[in-house]
C-alpha positions in Angstrom: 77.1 68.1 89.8 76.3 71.6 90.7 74.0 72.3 93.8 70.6 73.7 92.0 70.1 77.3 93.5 67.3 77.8 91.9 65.1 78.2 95.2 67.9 81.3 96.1 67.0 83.0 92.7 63.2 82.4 93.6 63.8 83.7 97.1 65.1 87.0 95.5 62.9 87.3 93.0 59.9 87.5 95.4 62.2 89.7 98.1 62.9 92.6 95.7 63.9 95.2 97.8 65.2 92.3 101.0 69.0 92.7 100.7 68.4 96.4 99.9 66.0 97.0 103.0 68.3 94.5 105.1 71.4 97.3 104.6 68.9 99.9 106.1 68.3 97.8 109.2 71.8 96.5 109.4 74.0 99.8 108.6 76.8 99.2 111.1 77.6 96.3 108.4 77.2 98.6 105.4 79.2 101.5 106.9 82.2 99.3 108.3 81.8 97.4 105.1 82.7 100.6 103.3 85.3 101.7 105.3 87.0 98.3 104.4 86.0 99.2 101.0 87.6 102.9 101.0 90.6 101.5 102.3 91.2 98.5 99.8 89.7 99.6 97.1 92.3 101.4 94.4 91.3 105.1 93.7 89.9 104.3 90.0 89.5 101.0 87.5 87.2 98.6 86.7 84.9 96.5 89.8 83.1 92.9 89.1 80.2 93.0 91.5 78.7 89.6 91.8 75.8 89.5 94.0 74.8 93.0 93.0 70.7 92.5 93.9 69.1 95.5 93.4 72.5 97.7 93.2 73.1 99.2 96.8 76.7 99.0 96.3 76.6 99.1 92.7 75.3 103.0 92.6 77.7 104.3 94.9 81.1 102.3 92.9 79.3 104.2 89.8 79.1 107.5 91.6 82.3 107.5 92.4 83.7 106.8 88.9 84.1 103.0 89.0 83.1 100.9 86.0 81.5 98.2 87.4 80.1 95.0 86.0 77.2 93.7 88.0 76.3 90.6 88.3 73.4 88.5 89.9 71.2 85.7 89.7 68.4 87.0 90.0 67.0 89.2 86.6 64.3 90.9 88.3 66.8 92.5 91.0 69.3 93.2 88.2 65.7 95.2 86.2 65.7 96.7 89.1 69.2 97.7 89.9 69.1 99.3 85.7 66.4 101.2 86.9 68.0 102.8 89.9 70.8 103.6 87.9 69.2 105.0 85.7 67.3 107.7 87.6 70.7 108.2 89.0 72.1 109.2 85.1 74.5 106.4 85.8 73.4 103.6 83.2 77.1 104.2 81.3 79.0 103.2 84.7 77.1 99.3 84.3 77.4 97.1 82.6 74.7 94.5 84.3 75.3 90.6 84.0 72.4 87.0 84.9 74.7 84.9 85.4 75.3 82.1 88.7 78.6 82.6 90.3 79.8 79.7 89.5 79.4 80.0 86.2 80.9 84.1 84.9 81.6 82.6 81.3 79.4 85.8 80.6 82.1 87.9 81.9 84.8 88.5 79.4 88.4 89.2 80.5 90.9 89.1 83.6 91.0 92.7 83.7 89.0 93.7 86.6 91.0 95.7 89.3 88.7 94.8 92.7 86.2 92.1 92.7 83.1 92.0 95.1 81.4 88.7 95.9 79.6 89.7 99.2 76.4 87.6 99.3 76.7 84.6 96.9 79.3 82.2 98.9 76.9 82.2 102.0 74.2 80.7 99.7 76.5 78.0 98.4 76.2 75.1 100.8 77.9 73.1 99.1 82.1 73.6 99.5 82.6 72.7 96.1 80.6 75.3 94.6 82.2 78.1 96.9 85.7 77.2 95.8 84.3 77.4 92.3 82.8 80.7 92.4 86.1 82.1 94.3 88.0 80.3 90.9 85.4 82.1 88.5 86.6 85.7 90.1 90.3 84.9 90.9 90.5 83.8 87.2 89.2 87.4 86.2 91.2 89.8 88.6 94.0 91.4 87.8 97.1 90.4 89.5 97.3 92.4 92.8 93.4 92.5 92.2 91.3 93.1 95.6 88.8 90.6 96.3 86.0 91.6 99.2 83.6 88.3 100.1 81.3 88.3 102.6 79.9 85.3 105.3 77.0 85.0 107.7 78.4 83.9 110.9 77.6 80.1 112.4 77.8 81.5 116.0 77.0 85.3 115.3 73.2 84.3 113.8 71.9 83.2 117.0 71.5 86.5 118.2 68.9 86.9 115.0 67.2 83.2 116.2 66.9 84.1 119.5 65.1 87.4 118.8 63.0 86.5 115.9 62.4 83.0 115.9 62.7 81.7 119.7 61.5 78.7 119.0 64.0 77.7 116.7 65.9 76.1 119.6 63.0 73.2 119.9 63.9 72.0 116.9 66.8 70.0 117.3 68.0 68.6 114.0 68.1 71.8 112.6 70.0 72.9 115.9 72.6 70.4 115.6 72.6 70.3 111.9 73.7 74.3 111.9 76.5 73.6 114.1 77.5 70.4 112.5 77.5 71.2 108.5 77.0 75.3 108.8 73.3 74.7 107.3 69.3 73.3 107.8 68.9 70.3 108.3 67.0 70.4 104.3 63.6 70.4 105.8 63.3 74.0 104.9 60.0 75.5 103.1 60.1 76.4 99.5 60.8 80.3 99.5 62.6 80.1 102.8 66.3 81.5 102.9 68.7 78.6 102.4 72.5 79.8 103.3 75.6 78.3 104.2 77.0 79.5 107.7 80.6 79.1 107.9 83.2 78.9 111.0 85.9 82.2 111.5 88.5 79.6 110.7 87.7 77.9 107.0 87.5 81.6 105.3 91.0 82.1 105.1 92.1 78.4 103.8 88.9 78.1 101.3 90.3 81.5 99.7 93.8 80.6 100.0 93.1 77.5 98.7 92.4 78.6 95.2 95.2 81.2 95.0 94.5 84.4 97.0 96.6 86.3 99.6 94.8 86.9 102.9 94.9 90.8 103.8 92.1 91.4 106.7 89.5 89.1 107.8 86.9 91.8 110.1 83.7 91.3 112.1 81.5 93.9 110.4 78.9 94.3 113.2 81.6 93.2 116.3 80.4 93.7 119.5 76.8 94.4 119.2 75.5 90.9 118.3 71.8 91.6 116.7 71.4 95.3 118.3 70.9 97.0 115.2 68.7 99.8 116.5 70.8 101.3 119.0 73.3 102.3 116.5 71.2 103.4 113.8 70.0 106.0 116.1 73.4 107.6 116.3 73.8 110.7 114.1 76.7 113.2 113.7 79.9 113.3 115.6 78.6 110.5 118.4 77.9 108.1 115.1 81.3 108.4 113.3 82.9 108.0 117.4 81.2 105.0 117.3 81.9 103.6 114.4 85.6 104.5 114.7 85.4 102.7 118.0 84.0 99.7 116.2 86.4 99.7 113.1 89.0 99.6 115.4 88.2 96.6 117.4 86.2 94.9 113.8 89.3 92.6 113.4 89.9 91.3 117.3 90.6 87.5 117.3 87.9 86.8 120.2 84.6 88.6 118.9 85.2 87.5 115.1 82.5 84.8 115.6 79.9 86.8 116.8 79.6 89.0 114.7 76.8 88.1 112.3 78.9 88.6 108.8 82.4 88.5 108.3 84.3 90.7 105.2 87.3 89.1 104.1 89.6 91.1 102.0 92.4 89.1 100.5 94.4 89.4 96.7 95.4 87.5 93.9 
């Protein structure tokens, strides 16, 4: 039986504009994200997006000529992800998708030359469901198809805890049910965010597992555990050094775990 998300869809639904905001605060991830992206990504063709939200990656795949097919849970992010589009005169670039990852019987086709699931599998907390969702876009990629997921890290969160939410440590059977399952221990609130925090070394087996090649697994915020605001306030030349800097060292073995989400690039 599938694991009812329906509290994630809720959770979005009343955080419109939370993943979009989120990629303001965090933009080390977003811009080493897209440098993984520019590399892996072939020049032109057709993109599945699942996870899309409210279309922060969605309107820059359709600005660059993509056709992209986004997908989401959540139909009030997906209204607003048409709208944004729209004011962009990019509504013929998407076509936009409710459907559950595990579940793209919506999606027609194994035609899609690069596949993005960068949200969805760290809201699956069950393993089951993940490997299903990773079936639903394997089965719809082209072969040689590019597939970019995403993870929150089980070690690299605690620099979030320990800034927002001291207090968190007091609590010890959620403590030792994060490092023992990779979630809550279920005692959550109703509109909380419930996720799935997963270990550096089950990415590349749970993809593998269902038929993908492994091509680069990469901290996307390495080194600077929940410092966001340091290196948001880089501009110019000293921001691109930096980021060069950290795109460099995004895929060394002994600071993969702390960095709060890992992109995984890998192929059918």
């Amino acid at each position: 039986m599938l694991d009812n998300v329906s509290d994630i869809a809720a959770y979005y639904n009343n955080n419109l504009h939370g993943e979009h905001d989120r990629l303001v605060r965090h933009q080390l991830e977003h811009d080493l994200t897209w440098r993984y992206l520019d590399e892996y990504l072939p020049p032109k063709g057709k993109i599945l997006e699942v996870g899309a939200a409210t279309g922060r990656y969605t309107l820059e795949l359709a600005r660059r000529g993509y056709q992209v097919t986004a997908v989401d849970l959540s139909p009030v992010e997906l209204d607003i992800c048409r709208e944004n589009l729209a004011a962009g005169g990019l509504e013929k670039q998407a076509t936009l998708v409710v459907a559950d990852a595990r579940d793209l019987s919506e999606v027609a086709g194994q035609d899609f030359d690069a596949v993005l699931l960068m949200g969805p599998l760290y809201h699956l907390v069950e393993e089951a469901d993940r490997k299903l969702a990773l079936k639903e876009v394997h089965d719809r990629l082209q072969v040689g198809g590019v597939l970019f997921s995403a993870f929150i890290s089980r070690y690299g969160i605690l620099g979030d805890l320990i800034r927002k939410v001291p207090d968190w440590i007091e609590y010890r059977a959620d403590v030792e049910s994060l490092f023992a399952r990779g979630r809550g221990d279920d005692q959550a609130p109703p509109g909380s965010f419930r996720g799935y925090f997963a270990t550096v070394g089950e990415i590349a087996p749970l993809h593998e597992g269902v038929g993908f090649e492994t091509l680069k697994l990469a901290g996307v915020e390495p080194a600077i555990s929940s410092d966001d605001e340091s290196y948001n306030r880089l501009e110019g030349d000293r921001r691109k050094l930096w980021l060069d800097l950290l795109y460099e060292v995004s895929t060394e073995p002994t600071i993969l775990a702390a960095s709060r989400h890992q992109g995984f690039v890998c192929k059918r």
